[in-house]
N, C-alpha and C positions, 0 to 999 in steps of 0.2 A: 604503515599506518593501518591500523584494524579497528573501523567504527568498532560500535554497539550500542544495542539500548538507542535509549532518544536521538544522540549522534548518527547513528546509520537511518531511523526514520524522519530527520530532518533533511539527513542528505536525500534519501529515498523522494519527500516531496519535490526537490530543489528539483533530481532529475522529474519527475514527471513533468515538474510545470515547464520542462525543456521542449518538451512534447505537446504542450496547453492542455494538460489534464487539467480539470474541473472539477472545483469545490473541494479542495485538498484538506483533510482533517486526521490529524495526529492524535487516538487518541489512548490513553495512560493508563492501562490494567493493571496495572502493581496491586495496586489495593482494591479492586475486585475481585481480581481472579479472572484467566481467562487461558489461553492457549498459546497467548505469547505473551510479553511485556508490554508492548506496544501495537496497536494498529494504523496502518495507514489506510484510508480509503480515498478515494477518487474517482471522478467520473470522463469516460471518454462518450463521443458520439455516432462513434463507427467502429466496425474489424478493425481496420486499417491504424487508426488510431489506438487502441488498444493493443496493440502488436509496438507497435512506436514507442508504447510508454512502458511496458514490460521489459523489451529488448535496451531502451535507455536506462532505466534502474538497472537492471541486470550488469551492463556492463559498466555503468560507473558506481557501481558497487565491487563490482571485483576490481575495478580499479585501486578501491578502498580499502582491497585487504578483505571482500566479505564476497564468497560465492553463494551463492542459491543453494538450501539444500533442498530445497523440492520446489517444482512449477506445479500447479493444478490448472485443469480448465484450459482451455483455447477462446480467441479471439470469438469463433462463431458459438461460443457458449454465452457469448458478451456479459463472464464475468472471469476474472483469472487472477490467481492468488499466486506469490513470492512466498517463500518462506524461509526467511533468515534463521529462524530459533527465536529467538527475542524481539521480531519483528516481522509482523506478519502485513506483506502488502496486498490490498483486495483492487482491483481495475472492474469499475465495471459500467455496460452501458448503464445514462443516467435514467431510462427506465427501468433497471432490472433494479439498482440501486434505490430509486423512490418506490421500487414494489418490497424490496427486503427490509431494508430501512435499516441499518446496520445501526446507525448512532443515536437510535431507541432503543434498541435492544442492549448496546451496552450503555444507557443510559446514563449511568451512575462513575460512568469512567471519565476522570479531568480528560477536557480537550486542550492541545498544547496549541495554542497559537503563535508563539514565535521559536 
């Protein structure tokens, strides 16, 4: 099986909330324009957490048929990005997230909710 697309960032949330990542939002740059296809964002509340939730997508992802081509960022950055190609995952603590504010900025992209 080889997710993509919306597929690998639905899987992506399913694993974070394995983790209790917070505030989970999928959202749909096709018709914006952006750097991937998809975003996911989410918030953790510690390192510790945020290492849990990267390390859990990671590996049931390549469960999936989909490795990482690139990690950015570290835990004690308390923000850290995945990047599939077509789906880019961002972790981050929920205040560096309520300081970036990522889902204004791409404002105009559908959020996938289910």
């Amino acid at each position: 099986m080889n997710l993509e697309g919306l597929e690998l960032a639905k899987l992506c949330r399913e694993l974070a909330s394995n983790k209790k990542a917070q505030d989970p939002v999928v959202l749909d740059l096709r018709k914006v324009g952006g750097p991937a296809d998809f975003f996911l964002i989410v918030s953790a509340e510690n390192e510790p957490q945020l290492k849990a939730i990267a390390g859990e997508i990671e590996r049931g992802a390549e469960e999936a048929g989909r490795k990482v081509f690139r990690a950015s960022g570290q835990a004690a950055s308390q923000w850290m990005i995945l990047d599939y190609g077509d789906v880019l995952v961002h972790i981050m603590h929920s205040a560096r997230r309520n300081f970036y504010r990522l889902e204004n900025l791409w404002g105009d992209a559908e959020k996938i909710l289910s």
